[in-house]
C-alpha positions in Angstrom: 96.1 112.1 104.5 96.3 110.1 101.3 93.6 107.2 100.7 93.2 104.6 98.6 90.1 102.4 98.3 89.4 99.5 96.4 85.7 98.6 96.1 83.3 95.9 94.5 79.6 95.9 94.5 79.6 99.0 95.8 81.0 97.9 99.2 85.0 98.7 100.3 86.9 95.7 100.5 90.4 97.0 101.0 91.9 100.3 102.1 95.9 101.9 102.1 95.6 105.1 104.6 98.4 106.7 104.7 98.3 107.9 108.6 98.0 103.9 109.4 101.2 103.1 106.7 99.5 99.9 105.2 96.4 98.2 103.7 93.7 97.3 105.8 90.9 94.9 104.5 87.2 94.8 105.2 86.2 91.9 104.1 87.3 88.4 104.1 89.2 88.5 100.7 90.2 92.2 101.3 91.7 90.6 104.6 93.6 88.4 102.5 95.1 90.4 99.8 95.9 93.5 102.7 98.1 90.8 104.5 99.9 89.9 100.8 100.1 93.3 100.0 101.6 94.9 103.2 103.9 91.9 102.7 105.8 93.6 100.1 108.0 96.6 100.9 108.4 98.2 97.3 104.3 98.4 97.1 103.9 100.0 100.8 106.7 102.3 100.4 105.4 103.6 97.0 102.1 104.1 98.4 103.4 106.1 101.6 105.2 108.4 98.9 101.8 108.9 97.3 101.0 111.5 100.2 103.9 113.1 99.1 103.8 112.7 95.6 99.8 113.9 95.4 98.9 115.7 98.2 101.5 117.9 100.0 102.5 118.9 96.0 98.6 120.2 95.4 97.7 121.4 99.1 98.7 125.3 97.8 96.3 125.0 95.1 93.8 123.2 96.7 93.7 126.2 99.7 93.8 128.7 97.4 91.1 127.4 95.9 88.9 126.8 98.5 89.8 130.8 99.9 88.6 132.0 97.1 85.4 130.7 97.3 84.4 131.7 100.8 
């Protein structure tokens, strides 16, 4: 699963999870900008192609590693 957060003040205001598709806010302005964001398709479908992009390409590695110190 691919996550991105967005904080201030050390709280989270808005979130892109990649097993819900889009940007879900926490707070009122996170609320605000997770309804323009998730309004624009070129943004959201970059973002789902993060988990692609990031994750599935270092899983290997990241196993391995993790193997190997066990």
């Amino acid at each position: 699963e691919y996550i991105r957060s967005y904080y201030f003040n050390k709280m989270e205001v808005i979130r892109f999870s990649s097993s819900v598709g889009k940007y879900v806010g926490f707070t009122e302005l996170g609320v605000k900008n997770a309804e323009a964001w998730n309004n624009n398709p070129s943004d959201l479908s970059n973002m789902r192609a993060q988990k692609e992009t990031y994750c599935q390409h270092n899983i290997q590695n990241w196993y391995t590693a993790a193997l190997t110190k066990s």
